[in-house]
C-alpha positions as CSV (number, residue, x, y, z in Angstrom):
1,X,-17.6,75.1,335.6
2,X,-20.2,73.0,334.0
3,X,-18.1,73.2,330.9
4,X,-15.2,71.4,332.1
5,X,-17.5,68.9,334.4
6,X,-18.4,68.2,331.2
7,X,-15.8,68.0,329.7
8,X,-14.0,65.5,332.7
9,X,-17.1,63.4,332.3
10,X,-16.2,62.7,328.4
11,X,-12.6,61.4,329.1
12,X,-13.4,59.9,331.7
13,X,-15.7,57.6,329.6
14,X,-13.6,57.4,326.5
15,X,-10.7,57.0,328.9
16,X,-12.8,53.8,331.1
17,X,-14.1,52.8,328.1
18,X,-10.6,52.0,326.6
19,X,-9.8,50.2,329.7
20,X,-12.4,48.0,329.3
21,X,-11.3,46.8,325.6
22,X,-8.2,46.2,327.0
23,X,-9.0,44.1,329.7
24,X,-11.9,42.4,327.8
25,X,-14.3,43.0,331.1
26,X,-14.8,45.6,333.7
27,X,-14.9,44.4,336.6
28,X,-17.8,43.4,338.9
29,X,-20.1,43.6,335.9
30,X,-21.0,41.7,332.9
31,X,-19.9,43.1,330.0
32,X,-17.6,42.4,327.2
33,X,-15.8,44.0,324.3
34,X,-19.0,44.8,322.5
35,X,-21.1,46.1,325.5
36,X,-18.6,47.7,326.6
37,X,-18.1,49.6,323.3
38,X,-21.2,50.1,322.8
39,X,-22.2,51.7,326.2
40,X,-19.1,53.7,326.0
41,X,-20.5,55.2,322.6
42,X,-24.0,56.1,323.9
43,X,-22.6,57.7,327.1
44,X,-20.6,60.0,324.5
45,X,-23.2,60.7,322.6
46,X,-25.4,61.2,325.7
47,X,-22.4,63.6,326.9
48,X,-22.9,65.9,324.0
49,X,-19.2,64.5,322.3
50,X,-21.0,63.9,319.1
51,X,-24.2,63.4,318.3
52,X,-26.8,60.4,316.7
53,X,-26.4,61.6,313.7
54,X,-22.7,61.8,313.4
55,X,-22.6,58.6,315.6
56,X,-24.6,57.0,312.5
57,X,-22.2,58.4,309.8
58,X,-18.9,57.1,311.7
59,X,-20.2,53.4,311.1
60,X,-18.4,52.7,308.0
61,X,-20.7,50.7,306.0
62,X,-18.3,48.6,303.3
63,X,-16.9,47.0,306.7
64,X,-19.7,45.9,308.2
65,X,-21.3,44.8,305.0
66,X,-18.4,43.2,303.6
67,X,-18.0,41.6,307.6
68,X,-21.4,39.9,307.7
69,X,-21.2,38.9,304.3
70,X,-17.6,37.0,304.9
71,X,-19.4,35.5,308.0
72,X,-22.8,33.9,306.0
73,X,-19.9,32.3,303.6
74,X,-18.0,31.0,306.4
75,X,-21.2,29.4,307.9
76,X,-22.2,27.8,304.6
77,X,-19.1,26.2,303.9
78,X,-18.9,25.0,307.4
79,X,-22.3,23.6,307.4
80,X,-21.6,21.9,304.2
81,X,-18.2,20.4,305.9
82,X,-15.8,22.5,303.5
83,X,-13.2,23.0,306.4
84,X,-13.6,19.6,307.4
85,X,-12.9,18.3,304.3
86,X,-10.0,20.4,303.7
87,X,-8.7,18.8,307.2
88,X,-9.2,15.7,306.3
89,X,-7.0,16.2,302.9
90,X,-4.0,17.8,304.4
91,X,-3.7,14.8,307.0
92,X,-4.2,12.3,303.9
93,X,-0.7,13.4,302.9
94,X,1.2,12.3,305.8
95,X,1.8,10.5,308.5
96,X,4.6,11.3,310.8
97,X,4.7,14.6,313.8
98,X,6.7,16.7,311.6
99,X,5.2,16.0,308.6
100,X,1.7,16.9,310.6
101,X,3.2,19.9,312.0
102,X,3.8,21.1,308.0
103,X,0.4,19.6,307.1
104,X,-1.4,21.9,309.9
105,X,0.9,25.1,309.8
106,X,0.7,25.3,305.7
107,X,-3.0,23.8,305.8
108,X,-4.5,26.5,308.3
109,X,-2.4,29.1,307.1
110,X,-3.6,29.0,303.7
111,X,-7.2,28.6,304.2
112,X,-7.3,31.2,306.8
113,X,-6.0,34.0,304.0
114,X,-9.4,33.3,302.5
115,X,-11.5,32.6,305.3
116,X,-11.7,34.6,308.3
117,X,-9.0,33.2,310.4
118,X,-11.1,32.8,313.4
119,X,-13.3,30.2,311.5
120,X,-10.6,28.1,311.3
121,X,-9.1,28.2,314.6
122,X,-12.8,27.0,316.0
123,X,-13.0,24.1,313.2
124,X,-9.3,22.9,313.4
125,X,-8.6,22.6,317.4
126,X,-10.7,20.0,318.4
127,X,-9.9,17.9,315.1
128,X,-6.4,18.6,316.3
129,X,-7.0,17.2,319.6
130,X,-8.6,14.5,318.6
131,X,-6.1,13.6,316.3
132,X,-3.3,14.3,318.4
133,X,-4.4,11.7,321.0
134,X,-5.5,9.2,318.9
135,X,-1.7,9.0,317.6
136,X,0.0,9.6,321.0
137,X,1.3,13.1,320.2
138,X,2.0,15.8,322.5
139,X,-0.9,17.8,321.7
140,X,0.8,21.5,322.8
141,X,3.0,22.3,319.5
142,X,0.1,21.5,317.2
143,X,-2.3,23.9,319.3
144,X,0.7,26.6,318.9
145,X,0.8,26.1,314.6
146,X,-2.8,26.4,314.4
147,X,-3.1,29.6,316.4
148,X,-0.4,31.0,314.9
149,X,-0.4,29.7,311.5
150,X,-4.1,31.3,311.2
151,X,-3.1,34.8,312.3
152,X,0.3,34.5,310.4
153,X,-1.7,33.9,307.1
154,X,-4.6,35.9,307.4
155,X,-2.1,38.7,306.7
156,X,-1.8,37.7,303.2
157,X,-5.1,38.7,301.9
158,X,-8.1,41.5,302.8
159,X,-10.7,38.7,303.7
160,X,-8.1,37.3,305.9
161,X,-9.6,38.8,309.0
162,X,-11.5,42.2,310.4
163,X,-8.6,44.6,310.7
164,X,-7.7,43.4,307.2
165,X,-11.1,44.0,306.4
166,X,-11.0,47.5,307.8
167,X,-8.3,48.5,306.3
168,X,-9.5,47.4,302.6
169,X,-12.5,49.7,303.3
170,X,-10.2,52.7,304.2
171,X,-7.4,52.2,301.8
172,X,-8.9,51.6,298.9
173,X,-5.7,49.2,297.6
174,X,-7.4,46.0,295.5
175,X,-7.2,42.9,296.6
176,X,-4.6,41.4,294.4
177,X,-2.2,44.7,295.2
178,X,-2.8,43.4,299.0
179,X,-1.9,39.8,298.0
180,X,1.2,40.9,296.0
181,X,2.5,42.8,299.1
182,X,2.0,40.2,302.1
183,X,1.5,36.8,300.5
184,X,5.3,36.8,300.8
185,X,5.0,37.8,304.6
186,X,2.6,35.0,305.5
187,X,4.7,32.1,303.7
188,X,7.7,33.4,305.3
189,X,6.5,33.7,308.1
190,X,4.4,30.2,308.2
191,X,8.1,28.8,307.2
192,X,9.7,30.4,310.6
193,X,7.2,29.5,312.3
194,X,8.1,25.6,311.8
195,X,11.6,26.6,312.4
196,X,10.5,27.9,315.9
197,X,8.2,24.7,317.2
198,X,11.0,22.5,315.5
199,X,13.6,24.3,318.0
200,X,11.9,24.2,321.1
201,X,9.8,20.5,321.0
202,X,11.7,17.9,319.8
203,X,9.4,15.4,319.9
204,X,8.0,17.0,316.6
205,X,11.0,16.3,315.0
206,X,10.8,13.0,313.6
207,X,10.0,11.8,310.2
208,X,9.2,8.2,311.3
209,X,5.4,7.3,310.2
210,X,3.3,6.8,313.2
211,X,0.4,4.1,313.2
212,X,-2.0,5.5,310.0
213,X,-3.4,8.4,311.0
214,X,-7.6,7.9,311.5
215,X,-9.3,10.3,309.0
216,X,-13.0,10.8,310.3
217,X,-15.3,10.7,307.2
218,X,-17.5,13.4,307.7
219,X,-21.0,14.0,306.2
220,X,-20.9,15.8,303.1
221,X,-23.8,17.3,302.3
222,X,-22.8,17.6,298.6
223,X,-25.9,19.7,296.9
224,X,-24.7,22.6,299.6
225,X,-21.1,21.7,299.4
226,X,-20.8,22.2,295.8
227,X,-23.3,25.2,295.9
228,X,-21.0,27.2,298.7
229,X,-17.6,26.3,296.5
230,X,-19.2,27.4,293.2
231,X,-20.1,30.5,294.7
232,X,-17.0,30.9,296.8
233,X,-14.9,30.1,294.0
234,X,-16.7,33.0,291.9
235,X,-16.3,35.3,295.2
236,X,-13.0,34.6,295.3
237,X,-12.3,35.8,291.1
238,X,-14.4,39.0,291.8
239,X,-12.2,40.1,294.4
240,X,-9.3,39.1,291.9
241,X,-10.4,41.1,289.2
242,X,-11.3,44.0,291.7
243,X,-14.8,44.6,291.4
244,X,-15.8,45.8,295.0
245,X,-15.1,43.6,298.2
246,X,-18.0,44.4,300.4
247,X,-20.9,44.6,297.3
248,X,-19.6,41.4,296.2
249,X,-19.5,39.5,299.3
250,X,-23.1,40.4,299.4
251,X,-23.8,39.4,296.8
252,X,-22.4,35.9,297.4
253,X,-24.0,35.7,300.4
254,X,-27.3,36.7,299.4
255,X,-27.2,34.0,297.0
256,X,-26.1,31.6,299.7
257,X,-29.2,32.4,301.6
258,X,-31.1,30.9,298.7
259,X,-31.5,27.5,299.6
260,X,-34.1,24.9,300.8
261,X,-31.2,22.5,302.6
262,X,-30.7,24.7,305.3
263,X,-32.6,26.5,307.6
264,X,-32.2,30.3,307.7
265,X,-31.3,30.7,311.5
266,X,-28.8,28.0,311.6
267,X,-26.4,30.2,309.4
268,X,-27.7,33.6,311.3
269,X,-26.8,32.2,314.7
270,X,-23.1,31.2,313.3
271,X,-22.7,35.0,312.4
272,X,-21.0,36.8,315.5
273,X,-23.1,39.5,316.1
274,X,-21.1,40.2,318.9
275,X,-18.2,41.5,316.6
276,X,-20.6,43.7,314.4
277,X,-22.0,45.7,317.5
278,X,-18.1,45.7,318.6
279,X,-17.2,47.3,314.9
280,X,-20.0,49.6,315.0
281,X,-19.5,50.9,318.8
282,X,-15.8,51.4,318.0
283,X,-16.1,53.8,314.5
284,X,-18.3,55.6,317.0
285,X,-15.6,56.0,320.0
286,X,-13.2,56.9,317.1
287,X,-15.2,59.5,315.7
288,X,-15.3,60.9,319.1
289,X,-11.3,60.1,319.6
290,X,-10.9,62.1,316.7
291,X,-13.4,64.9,317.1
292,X,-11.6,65.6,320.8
293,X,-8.2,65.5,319.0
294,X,-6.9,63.4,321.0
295,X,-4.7,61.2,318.0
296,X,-1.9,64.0,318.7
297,X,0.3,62.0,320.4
298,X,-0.2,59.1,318.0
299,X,0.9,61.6,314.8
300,X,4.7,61.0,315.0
301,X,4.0,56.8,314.3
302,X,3.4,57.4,311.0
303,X,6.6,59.5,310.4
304,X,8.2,55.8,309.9
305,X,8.2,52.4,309.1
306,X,9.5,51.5,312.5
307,X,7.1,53.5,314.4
308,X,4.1,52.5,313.0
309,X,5.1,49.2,313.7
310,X,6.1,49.7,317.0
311,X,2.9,51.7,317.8
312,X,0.5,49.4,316.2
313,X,2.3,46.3,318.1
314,X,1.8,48.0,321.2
315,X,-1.8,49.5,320.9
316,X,-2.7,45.8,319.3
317,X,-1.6,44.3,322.7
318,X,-2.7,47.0,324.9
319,X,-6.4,47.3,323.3
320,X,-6.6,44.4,320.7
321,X,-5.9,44.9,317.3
322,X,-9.5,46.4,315.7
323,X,-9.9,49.3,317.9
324,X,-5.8,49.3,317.1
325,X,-6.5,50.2,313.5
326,X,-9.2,52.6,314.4
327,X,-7.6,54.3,316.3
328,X,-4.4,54.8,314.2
329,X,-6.3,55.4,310.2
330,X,-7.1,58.8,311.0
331,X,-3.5,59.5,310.5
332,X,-2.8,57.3,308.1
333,X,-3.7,59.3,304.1
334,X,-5.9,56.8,301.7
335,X,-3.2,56.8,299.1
336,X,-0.3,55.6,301.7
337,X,-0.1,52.3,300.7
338,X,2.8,51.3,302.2
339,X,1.5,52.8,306.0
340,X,-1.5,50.9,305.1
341,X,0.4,47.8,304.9
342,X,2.6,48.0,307.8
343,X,-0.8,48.4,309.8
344,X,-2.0,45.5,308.2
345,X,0.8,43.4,309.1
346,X,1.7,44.7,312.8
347,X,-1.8,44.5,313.8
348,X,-2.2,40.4,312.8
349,X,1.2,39.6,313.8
350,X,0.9,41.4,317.1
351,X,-1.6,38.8,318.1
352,X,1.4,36.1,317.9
353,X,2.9,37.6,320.8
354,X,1.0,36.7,323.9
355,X,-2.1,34.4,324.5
356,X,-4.3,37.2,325.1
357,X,-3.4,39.3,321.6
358,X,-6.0,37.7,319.3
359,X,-9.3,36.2,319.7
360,X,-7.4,33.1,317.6
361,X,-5.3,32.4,321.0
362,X,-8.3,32.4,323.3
363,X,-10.3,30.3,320.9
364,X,-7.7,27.4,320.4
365,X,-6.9,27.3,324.5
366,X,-10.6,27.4,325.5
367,X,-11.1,24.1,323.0
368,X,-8.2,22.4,324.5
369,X,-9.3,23.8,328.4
370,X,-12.7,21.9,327.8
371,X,-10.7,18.9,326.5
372,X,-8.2,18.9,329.2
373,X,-5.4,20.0,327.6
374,X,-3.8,23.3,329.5
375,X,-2.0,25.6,327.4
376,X,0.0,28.6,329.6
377,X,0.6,32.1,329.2
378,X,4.1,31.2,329.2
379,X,4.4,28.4,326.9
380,X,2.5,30.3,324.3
381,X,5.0,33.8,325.6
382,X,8.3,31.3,324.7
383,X,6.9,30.4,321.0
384,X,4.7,33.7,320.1
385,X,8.1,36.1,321.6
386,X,10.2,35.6,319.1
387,X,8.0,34.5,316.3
388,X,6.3,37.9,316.8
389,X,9.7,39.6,316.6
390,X,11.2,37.8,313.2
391,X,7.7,38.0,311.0
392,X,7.7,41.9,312.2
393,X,11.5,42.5,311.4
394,X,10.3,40.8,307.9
395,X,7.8,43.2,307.2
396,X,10.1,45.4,308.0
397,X,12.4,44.4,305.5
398,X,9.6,43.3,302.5
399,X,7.1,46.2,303.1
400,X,9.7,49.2,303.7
């Protein structure tokens, strides 16, 4: 009897637990996705499912290193006004709402397969705003390219964002073999993605110059601009020419860290620590997950292409992509490259689909809330619909 009290009590936590990730609360308490996680794990561990030291072990170590890492970079080029910059370059090139709408798609896109893409969707909305108003523009379609361009091209790389980052840790493919494979993907799918807010606003249409477009000059702080691109730029090469991703990230930002322009808590309160307890609180639920065998009914995804997408898609929008990809790479052998792809891929472009699928959405419509600017479930459910359903049919066709 105690034995299967026991036992109720452990799925019913891993079972509320769940429910929590996927809602993003529980209700009537404060929580969220990393409190919840990690309560969840110690309530395991305190039900006997697996114990401190096993909970230790399931923390995969290359992710969170090469994590933290990625976000000390991220905070030193923003600090030195790298994505600003960047911002401030693509607008240079043009001046009328379609043209902008390529500028911003391609612009975003790009940077975000290097950068983690949720950087980029917190630097570039309220520039976009700003921009958008100063020029008359309806502000809606250019919220819509940013937070989808960022999640469309993160897939391209293994830096792009943390389930890319996970899988790079478990897969073991090199960074250029990951490139190769969904570089087409993201361009692709950046290009249908123009196609899509082309369609269904019009007012984006024209190629008529508006009134010159007002290009802020941000502060450069150049001895720390230069530093964070030289060592970017040499971050960048050794994941090129595969030495390892998480060592070398550390590297780089251990060298970052070595300055006397900026103080050292300014770039430790940028890092999301909220993600890292998240990570670590989800390899132990996993563990667990695992340990209770309860992936059975998840083994027949990887018996195909369109499965696994169709799996991943739905656990990405049920539970959000990272526990998504923990969940499913128990089932998934190191040297199934092409599996490790199609996770890759469904994951990040599962977040397309509705406003709540990734934390790139809820970013972009909490800037434009606290500006005024409302952007709907539905609005974003008319664009991210079908641009969810052609970048996945691409996949489909590139990575099978």
């Amino acid at each position: 009897m105690e034995v299967i009290i026991l036992q109720f009590a452990t799925y019913s936590v891993l079972g509320l637990t769940y429910l929590g990730l996927a809602l993003g609360y529980i209700p009537g308490l404060r929580m969220n996705r990393a409190t919840i996680a990690l309560v969840g794990s110690a309530f395991l561990i305190a039900l006997g499912a697996l114990n401190l030291q096993e909970a230790w072990q399931a923390i995969d170590a290359n992710t969170i290193v090469f994590l933290l890492s990625m976000m000390v970079v991220n905070a030193n080029l923003s600090f030195a006004g790298f994505f600003r910059r960047s911002l401030s370059v693509i607008l240079s090139v043009t001046r009328s709402p379609l043209g902008l709408l390529i500028a911003l798609t391609f612009g975003s896109g790009i940077l975000s397969a290097f950068f983690l893409n949720d950087t980029l969707a917190l630097i570039f909305t309220p520039l976009t705003l700003s921009l958008t108003e100063a020029l008359g523009l309806n502000p809606i379609p250019y919220l819509l390219a940013i937070a989808g361009a960022t999640n469309i091209g993160s897939v391209a790389t293994l830096s792009g964002n943390p389930q890319n980052i996970l899988i790079g840790s478990f897969s073991g493919i090199s960074y250029l073999d990951f490139l190769r494979a969904l570089a087409p993907v993201a361009l692709t799918g950046l290009v249908i993605q123009i196609g899509l807010l082309w369609l269904l606003y019009p007012d984006v249409r024209s190629t008529q110059p508006r009134q010159q477009i007002p290009i802020s000059k941000e502060r450069i702080f150049k001895p720390l601009f230069n530093k964070s691109l030289l060592i970017t730029t040499g971050l960048l090469i050794a994941f090129t020419v595969g030495l390892p991703l998480a060592e070398s990230a550390l590297v780089a930002a251990s060298l970052l860290l070595i300055t006397r322009r900026i103080k050292p808590h300014r770039i430790l309160k940028k890092v999301d620590w909220n993600l890292l307890v998240m990570f670590s609180g989800l390899f132990i639920l996993t563990r667990a997950t695992q340990k209770l065998n309860l992936l059975q009914p998840f083994t027949h995804a990887v018996n195909s292409a369109a499965s696994l997408l169709g799996v991943t898609v739905m656990l990405s929008n049920l539970i959000s992509n990272v526990p998504a990809v923990l969940l499913l790479q128990p089932l998934i052998s190191q040297n199934d490259t092409k599996s490790w792809l199609l996770l890759a891929a469904g994951s990040t472009l599962a977040g397309n689909l509705t406003l709540f699928g990734a934390v790139a959405n809820l970013i972009t419509v909490e800037a434009a809330a606290e500006l005024g600017y409302k952007l709907t479930f539905w609005e974003h459910l008319r664009f991210g619909a079908p641009l969810t359903v052609c970048t996945l049919f691409l996949v489909y066709l590139l990575v099978n």
